[in-house]
C-alpha atoms as one frame of an Amber mdcrd trajectory, in Angstrom:
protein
  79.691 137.043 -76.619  77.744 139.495 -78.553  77.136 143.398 -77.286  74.657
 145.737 -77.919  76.373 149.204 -77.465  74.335 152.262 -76.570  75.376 156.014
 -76.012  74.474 157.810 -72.842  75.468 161.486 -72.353  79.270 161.116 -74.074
  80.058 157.188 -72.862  79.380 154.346 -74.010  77.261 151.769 -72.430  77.367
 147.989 -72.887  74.524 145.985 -72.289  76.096 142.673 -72.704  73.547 139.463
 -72.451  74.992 136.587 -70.191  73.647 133.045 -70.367  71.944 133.751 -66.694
  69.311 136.464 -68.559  70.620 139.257 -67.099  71.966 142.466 -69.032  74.575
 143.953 -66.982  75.568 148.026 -67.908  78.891 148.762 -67.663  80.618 151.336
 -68.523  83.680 151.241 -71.117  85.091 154.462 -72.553  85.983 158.162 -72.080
  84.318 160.971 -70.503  82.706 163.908 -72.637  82.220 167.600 -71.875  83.008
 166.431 -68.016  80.023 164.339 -67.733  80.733 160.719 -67.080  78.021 157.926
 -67.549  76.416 156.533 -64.298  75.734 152.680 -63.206  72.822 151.793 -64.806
  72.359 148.153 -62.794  70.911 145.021 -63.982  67.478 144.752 -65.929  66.281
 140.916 -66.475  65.007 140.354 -69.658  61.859 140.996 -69.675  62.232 144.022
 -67.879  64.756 145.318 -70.580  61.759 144.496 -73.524  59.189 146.591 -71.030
  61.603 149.393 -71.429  61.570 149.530 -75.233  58.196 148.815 -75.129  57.373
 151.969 -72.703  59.640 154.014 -75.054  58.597 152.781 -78.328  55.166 153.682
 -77.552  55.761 157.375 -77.415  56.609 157.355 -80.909  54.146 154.814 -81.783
  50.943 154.843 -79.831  49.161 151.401 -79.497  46.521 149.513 -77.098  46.723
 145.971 -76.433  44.550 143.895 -78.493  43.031 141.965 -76.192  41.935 144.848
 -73.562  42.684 147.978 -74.984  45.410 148.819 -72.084  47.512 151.283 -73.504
  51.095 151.480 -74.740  51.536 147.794 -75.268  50.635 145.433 -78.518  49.560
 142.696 -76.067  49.599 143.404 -72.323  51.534 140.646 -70.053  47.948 140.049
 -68.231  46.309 138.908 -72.108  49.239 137.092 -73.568  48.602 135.338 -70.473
  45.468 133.793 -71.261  46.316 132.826 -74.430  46.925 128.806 -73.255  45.778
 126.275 -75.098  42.970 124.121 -73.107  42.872 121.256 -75.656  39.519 119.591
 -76.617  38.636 117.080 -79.179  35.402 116.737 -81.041  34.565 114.129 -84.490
  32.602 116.589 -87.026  30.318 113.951 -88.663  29.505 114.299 -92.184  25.362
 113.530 -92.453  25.630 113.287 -96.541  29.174 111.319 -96.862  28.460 109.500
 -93.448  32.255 110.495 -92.363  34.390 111.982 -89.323  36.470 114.138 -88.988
  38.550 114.215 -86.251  39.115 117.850 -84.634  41.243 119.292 -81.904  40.509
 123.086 -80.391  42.858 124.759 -78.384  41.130 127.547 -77.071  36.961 128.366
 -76.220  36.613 131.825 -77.749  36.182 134.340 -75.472  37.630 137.424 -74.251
  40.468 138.373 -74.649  40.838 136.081 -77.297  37.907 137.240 -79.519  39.270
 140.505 -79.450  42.969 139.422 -80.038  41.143 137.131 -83.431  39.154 140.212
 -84.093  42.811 142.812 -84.634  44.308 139.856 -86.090  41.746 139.016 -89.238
  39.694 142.393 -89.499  42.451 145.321 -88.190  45.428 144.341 -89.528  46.979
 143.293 -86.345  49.283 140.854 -87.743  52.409 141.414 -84.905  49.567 138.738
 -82.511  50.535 136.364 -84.628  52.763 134.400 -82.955  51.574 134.808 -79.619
  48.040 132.967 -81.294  50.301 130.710 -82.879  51.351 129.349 -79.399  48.048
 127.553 -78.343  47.485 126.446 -81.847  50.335 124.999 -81.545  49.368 123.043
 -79.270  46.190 121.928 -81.235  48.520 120.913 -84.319  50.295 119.033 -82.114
  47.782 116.605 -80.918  46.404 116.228 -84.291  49.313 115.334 -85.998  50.122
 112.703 -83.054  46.642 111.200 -83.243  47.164 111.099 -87.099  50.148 109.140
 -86.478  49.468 107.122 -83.629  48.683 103.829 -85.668  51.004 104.886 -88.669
  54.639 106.462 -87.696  55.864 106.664 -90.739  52.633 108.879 -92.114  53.663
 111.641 -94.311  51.158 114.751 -93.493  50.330 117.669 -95.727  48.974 120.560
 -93.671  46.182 122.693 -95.931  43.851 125.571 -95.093  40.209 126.828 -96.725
  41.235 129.120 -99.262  40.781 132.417 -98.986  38.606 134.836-101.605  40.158
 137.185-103.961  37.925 140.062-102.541  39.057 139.113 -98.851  42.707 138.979
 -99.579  42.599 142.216-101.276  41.039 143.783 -98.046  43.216 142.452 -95.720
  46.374 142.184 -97.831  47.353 138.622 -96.308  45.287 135.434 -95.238  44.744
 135.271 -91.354  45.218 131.499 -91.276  47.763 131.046 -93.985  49.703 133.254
 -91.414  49.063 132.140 -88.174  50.053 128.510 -89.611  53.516 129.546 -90.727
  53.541 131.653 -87.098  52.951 128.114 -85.966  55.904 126.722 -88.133  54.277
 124.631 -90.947  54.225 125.482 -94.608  50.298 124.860 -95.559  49.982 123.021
 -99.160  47.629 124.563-101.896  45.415 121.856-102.343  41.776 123.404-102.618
  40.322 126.163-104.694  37.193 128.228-104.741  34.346 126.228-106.946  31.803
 129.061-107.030  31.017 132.329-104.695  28.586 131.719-101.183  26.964 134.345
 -98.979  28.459 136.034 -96.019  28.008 133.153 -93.337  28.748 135.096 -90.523
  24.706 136.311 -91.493  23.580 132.945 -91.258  21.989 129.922 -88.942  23.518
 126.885 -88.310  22.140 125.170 -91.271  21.518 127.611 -93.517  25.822 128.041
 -93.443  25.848 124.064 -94.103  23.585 124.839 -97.375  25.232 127.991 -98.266
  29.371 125.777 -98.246  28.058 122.797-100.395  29.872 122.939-103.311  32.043
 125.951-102.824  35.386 124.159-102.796  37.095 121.813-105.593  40.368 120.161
-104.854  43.670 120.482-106.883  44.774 117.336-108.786  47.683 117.384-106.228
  45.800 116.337-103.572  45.945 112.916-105.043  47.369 110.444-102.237  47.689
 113.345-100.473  47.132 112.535 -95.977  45.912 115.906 -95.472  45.767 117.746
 -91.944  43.534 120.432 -92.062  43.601 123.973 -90.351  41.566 126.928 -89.105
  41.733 129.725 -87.155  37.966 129.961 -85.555  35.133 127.096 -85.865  31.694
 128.263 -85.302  29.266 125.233 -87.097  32.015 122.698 -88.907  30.331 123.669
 -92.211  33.670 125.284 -93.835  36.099 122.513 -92.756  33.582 119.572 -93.763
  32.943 121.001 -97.052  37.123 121.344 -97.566  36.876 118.077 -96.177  34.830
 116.591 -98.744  36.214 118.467-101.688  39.775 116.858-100.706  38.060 113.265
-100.788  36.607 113.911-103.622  39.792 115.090-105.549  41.759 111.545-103.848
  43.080 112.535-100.832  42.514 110.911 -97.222  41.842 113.531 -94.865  42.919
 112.378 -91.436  42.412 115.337 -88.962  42.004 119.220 -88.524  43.028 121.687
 -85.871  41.530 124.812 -85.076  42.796 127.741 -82.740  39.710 128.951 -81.431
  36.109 127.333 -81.084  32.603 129.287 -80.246  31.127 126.961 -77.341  27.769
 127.559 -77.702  27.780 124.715 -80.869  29.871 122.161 -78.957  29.653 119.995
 -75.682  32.505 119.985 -73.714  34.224 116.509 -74.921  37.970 117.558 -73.091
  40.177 114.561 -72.850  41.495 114.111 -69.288  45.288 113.081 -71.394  44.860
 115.984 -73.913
């Protein structure tokens, strides 16, 4: 059984972690300068992380990402919300007359958008994982649907690539890490073709105009069953033109999954078995 020793005026204190959750302080050795170390009681787990939390704030001051509560990375009441509510939606292709089957986990809204938005543009990268639960969820039930008629299917997971000029700002890829957060290891199988406008400045279709042509595929997408992933969906432009880059290059693209969708573009198509 493992211990975690910690020193409290002269004696030392055990905090020793039992298969029922529960760290029970006892005390062990020798008194120092008279003073002897009292009974400390029982903290469940969670109550034992609050603790560091509480005390690791004074040292390093933080607000939760989602609210802006103080002293805590994520509050209990935000990582809360953060449950996947799967949907599923086809993107249809109007120029290569495809579909592309698409599972969301989450509508974005608050907290989440403001979770997304320390995540991608503050450097919040410690959300990670707790995003990486619901999308999950969302890689999940593509890879099943992927599967359902072929078992045996051997998926490669892959991601838009990011821009030289955003990596260098940020210092990491949002999605590249909120998919190994999520437990896959993406494949590098598209690069950037030529540069596009900002789309976050543009209308629906102007963003469909503005992604034609931006992405090539690598030559080892070949044969490739490709799963495709992405942190927010806002029009479908991105993912159908990484979508039709990967058919282009030989590859059969047979789903995508997406953490967060804005629901003013979409209908509400939830599956009642989702």
């Amino acid at each position: 059984m493992a211990q975690r020793r910690y020193r409290c005026e002269g004696s030392v204190c055990s905090a020793i972690a039992h298969d029922t959750g529960v760290f029970h302080h006892l005390l062990i050795s020798r008194e120092t300068k008279g003073s002897r170390c009292h009974t400390l009681g029982m903290w469940t787990f969670v109550e034992f992380k609050e603790h560091c939390a509480d005390a690791l704030a004074l040292a390093l001051p933080i607000s939760c990402a989602g609210c802006g509560r103080p002293d805590r990375n994520l509050c209990h009441d935000c990582r809360a919300t953060l449950v996947a509510d799967l949907q599923y939606r086809e993107l249809f292709d109007a120029e290569s007359l495809t579909r592309l089957p698409l599972w969301f986990a989450m509508e974005l809204a608050t907290p989440l958008s403001g979770v997304l938005h320390h995540f991608k543009e503050q450097g919040r990268t410690s959300v990670a994982k707790a995003l990486a639960q619901p999308f999950m969820e969302a890689m999940k039930a593509s890879y099943r649907q992927a599967r359902a008629n072929e078992p045996e299917l051997e998926i490669t997971w892959a991601l838009p690539p990011s821009s030289r000029a955003s990596f260098r700002q940020r210092g990491y890829s949002p999605i590249a890490l909120l998919a190994t957060a999520a437990g896959v290891k993406p494949t590098t199988l598209l690069k950037i073709n030529r540069r596009r406008a900002d789309q976050s400045q543009l209308g629906r279709m102007e963003r469909f105009s503005n992604m034609r042509g931006v992405y090539a595929a690598h030559p080892r997408a070949q044969g490739k069953r490709v799963i495709l992933l992405d942190d927010v969906l806002t029009t479908g432009a991105t993912l159908l033109e990484c979508a039709r880059a990967l058919r282009a290059g030989g590859a059969d693209v047979v789903g995508a999954a997406v953490l967060a969708y804005t629901p003013k573009n979409f209908q509400d198509t939830r599956r009642e078995n989702a």
